[in-house]
N, C-alpha and C positions, 0 to 999 in steps of 0.2 A: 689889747687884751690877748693873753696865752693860752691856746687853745690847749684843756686836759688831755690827755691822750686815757681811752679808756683800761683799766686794769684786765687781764683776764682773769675769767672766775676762776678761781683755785677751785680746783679738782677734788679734793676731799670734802671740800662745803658743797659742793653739787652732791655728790655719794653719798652724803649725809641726810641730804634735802630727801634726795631720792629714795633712801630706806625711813625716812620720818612719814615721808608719802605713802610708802609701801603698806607699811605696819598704819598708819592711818586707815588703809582702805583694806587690809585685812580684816581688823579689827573691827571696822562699820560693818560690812559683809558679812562678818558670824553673827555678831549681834541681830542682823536684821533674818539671815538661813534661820536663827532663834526664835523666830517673831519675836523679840524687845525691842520695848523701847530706849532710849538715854536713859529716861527715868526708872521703869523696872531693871534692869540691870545696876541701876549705882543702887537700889535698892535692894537688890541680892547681894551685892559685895558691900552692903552696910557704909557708904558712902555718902557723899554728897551730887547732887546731880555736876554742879559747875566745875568738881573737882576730876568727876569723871569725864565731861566732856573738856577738859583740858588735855586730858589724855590722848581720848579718842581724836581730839584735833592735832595730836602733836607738840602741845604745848609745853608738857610734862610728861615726863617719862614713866611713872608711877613704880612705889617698889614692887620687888621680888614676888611679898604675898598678892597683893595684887592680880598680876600675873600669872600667879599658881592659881587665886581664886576665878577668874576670866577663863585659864584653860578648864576647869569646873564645872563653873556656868554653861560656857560654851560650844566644850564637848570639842575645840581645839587646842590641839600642843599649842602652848606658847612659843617655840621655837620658828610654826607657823606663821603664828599671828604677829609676830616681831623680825618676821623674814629674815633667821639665823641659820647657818647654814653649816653645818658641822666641818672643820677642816680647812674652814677659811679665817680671815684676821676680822675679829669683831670689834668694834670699839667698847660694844656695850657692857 
């Protein structure tokens, strides 16, 4: 039997991982500085709660309005809440 030898992680799928995480755990944290819940919140942004919590989990990246509506709500730039960083190479 041929033993695998393991891949290393490619470096831009960690950095990616890393800013999905980021903006995951911004994005929980205003929510909650808001008192909302999942569900008041998809409910202010006229949503669905599973479509918001895809979001909020990373799963989906949600549009632009989105985004504008969330900075709204929550009283943070989006640029915050999606941990962007003016002057650097964003993929998003």
């Amino acid at each position: 039997m041929q033993e695998q030898k393991k891949r290393p992680a490619d470096n831009s799928q960690q950095s990616k991982k890393k800013e999905v995480n980021k903006t995951r755990e911004n994005l929980k944290n205003a929510r909650k500085a808001a008192g909302l819940t999942q569900q008041a919140l998809a409910d202010k942004l006229e949503i669905d709660l599973r479509y918001y919590k895809s979001i909020e989990s990373g799963e989906r990246l949600g549009g632009i309005w989105i985004w504008d509506a969330l900075e709204d709500c929550l009283g943070v730039n989006q640029c915050v809440l999606r941990e962007i960083h003016h002057g650097k190479a964003n993929s998003q």
